[in-house]
C-alpha positions as CSV (number, residue, x, y, z in Angstrom):
1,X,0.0,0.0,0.0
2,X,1.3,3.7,0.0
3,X,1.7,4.4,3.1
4,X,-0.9,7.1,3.2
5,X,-2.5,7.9,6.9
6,X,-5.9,7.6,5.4
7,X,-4.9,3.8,4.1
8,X,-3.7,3.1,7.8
9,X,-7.1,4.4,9.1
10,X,-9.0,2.0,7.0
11,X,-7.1,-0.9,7.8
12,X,-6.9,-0.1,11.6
13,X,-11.0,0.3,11.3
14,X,-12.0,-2.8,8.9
15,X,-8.9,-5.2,8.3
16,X,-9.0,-8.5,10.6
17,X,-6.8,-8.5,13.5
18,X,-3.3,-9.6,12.0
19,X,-3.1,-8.3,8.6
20,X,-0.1,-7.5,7.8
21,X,0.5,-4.5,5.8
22,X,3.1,-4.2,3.4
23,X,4.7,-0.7,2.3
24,X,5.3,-0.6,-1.4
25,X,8.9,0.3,-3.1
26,X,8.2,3.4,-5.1
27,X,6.4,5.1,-1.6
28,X,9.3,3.2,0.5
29,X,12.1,5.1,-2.1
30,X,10.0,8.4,-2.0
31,X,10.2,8.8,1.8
32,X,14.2,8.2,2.1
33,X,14.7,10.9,-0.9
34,X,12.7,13.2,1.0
35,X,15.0,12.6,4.2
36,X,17.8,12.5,2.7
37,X,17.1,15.9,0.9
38,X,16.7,17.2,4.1
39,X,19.6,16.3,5.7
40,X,21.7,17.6,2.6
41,X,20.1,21.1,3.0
42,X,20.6,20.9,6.8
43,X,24.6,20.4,6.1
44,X,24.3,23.0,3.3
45,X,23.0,25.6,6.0
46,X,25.3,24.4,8.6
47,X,28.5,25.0,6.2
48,X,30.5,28.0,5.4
49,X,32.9,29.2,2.7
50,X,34.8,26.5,1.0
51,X,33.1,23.8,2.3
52,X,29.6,25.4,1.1
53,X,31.2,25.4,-1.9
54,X,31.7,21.8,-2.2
55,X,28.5,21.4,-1.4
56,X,26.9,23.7,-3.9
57,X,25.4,21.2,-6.6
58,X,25.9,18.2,-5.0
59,X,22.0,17.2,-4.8
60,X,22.9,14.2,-7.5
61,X,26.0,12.5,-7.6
62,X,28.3,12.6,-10.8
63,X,30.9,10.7,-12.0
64,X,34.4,12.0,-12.7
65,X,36.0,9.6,-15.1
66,X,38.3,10.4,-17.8
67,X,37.9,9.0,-21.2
């Protein structure tokens, strides 16, 4: 399911007693993006000068190698 609050509500209401609820990827992926975005800008602010400056684009990763 995706995770949202009003999914959890119904099941907490109507689902037997047991069910076991399962979390699907794309929603599971979703959520760790978010908090990892967050932590990045937290760093970001936290930063100064140079090291800001390493930081400055660094929301995707990219490779460095030479051909």
């Amino acid at each position: 399911m995706d995770m949202s609050s009003a999914h959890l509500k119904a099941i907490e209401l109507y689902a037997p007693a047991g069910v076991k609820i399962i979390d699907d990827r794309y929603h599971l992926v979703a959520n760790m993006n978010r908090v990892v975005d967050e932590v990045r800008r937290d760093e970001y602010r936290r930063k100064s000068g140079a090291e800001k400056a390493v930081m400055r684009g660094s929301l995707y990763l990219q490779s460095h190698h030479q051909r």
